[in-house]
PAZAPA-4460 file (N, C-alpha, C; in steps of 0.05 Angstrom, whole numbers, plus 32768, in hexadecimal, padded with zeros to 4 digits):
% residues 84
    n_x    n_y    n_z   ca_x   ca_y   ca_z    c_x    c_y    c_z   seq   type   mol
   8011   7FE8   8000   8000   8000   8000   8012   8019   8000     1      X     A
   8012   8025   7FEF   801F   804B   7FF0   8006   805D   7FFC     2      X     A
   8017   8068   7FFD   8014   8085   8008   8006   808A   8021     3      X     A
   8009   8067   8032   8001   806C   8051   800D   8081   805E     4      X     A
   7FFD   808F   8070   8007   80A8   807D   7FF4   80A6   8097     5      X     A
   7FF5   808E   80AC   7FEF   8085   80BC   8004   8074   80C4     6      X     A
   7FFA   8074   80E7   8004   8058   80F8   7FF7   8059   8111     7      X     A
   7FE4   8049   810F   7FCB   8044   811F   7FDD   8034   8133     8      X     A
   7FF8   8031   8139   8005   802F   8151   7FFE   8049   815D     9      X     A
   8002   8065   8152   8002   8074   8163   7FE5   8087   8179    10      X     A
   7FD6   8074   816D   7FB7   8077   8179   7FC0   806E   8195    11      X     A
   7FCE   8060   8198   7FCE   8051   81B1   7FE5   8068   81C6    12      X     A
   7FEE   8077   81B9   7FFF   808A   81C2   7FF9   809F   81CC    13      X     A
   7FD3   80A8   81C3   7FD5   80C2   81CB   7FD1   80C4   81E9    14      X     A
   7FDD   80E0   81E9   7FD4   80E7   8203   7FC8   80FF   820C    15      X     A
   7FAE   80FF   8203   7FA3   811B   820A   7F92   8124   81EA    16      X     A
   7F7F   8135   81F1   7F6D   813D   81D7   7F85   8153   81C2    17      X     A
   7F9A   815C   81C6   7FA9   816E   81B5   7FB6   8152   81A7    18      X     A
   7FC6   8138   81B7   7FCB   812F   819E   7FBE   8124   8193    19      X     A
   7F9E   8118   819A   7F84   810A   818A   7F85   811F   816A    20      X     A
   7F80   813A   8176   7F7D   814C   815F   7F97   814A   8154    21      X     A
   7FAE   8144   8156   7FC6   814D   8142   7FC4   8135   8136    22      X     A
   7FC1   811B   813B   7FC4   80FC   812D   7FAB   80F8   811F    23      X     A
   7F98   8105   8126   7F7F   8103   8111   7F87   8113   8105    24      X     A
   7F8C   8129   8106   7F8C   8140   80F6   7F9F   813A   80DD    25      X     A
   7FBE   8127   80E4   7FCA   812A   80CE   7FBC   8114   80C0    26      X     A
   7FAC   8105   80CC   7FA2   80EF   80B7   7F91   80F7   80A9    27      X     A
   7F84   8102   80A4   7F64   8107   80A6   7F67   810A   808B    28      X     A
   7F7D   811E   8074   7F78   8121   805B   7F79   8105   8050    29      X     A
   7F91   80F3   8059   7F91   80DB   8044   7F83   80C4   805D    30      X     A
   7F6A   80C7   8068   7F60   80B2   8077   7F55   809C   8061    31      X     A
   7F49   80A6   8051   7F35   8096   803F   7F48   8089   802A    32      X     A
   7F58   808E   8023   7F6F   808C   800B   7F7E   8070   801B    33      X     A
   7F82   8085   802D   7F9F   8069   803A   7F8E   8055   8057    34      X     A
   7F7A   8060   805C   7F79   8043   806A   7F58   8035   8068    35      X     A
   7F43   8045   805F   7F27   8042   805B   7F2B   802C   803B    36      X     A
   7F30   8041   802B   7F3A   802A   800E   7F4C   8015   8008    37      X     A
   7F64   8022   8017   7F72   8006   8017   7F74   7FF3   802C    38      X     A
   7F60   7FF0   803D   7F59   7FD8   8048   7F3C   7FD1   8049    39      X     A
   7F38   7FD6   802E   7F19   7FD3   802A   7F06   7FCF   8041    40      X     A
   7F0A   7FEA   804E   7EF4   7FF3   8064   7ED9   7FF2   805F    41      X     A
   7EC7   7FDE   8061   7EA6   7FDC   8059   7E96   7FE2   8070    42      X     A
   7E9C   7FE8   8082   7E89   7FE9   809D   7E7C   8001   809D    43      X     A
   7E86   8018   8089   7E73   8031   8087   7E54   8028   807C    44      X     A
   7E5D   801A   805E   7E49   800E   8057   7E35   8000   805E    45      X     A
   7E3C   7FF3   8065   7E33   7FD8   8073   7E27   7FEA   808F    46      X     A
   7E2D   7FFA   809A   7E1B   8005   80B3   7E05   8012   80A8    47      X     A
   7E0F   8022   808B   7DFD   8031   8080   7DE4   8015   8077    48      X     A
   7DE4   800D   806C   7DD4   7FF5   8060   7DC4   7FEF   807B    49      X     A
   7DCA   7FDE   8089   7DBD   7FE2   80A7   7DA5   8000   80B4    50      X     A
   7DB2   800D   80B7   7DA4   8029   80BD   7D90   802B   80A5    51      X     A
   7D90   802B   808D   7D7D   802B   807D   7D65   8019   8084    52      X     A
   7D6B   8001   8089   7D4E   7FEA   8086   7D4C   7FF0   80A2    53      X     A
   7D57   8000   80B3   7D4A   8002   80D9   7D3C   8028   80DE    54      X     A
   7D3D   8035   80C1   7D2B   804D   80C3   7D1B   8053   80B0    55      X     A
   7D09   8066   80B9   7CF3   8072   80A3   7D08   8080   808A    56      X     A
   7CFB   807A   8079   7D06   8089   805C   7D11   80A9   8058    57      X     A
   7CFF   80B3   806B   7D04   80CF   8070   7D12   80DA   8089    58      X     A
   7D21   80C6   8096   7D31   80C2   80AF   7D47   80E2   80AA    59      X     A
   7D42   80F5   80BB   7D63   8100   80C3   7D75   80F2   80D2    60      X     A
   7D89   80F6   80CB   7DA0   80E5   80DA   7DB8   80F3   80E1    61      X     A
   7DB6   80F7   80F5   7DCF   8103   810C   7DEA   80F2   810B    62      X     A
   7E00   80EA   80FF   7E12   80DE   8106   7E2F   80EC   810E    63      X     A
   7E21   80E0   812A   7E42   80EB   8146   7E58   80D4   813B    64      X     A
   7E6A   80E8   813A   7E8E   80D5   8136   7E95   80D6   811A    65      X     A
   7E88   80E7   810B   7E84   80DE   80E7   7E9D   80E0   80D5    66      X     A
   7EAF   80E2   80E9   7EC6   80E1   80DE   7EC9   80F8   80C5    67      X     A
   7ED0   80EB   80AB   7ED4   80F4   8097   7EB9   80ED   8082    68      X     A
   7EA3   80E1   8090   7E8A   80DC   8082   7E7A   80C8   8071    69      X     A
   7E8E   80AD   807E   7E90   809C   8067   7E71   808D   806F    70      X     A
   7E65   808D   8077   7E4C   8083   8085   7E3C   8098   8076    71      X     A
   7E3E   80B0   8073   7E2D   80BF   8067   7E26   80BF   804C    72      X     A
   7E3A   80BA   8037   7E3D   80B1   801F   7E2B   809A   801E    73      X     A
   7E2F   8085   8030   7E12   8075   8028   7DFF   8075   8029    74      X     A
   7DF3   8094   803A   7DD8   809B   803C   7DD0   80B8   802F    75      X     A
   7DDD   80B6   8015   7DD6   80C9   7FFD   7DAF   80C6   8001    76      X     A
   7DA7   80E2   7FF9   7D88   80E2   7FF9   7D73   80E1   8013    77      X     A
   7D8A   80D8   8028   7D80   80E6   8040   7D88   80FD   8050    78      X     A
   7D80   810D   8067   7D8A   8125   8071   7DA0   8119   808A    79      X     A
   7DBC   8121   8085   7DCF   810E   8098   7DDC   8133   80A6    80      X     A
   7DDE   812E   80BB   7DEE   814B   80C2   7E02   813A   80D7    81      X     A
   7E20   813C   80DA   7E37   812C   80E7   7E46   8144   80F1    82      X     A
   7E4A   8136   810E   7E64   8142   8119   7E77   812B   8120    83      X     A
   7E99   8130   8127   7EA2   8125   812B   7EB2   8133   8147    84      X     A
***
């Protein structure tokens, strides 16, 4: 795999919310590139698919933790508003 720009060793390192925000933060542009795609991450989907057949059609959906949104993309055509 190129152009990893992670090491989810160092999750286990932080200490405190300033370095949470500096180790997300430097990930965050190539999160989806280097570790969502290349380890064929399906669990956005696959939650999304779920949440669909467990709400009304016209469901708003609040998703806390939304990261970079990948859960949201599978619920194109509904109203999704995310924080992380």
């Amino acid at each position: 795999m190129s152009n990893i720009s992670y090491d989810l060793d160092k999750a286990y390192e932080i200490n405190g919310p300033d370095d949470a925000r500096r180790m997300y933060g430097d990930w965050a542009p190539t999160y989806e590139t280097s570790f969502a795609q290349a380890w064929g991450y399906i669990a956005p989907r696959e939650i999304a698919a779920i949440l669909r057949q467990e709400i009304p059609a016209k469901a708003e959906i609040l998703d806390i933790g939304a990261g970079t949104g990948l859960v949201a993309e599978h619920l194109r055509g509904l109203t999704v508003d995310a924080l992380d």
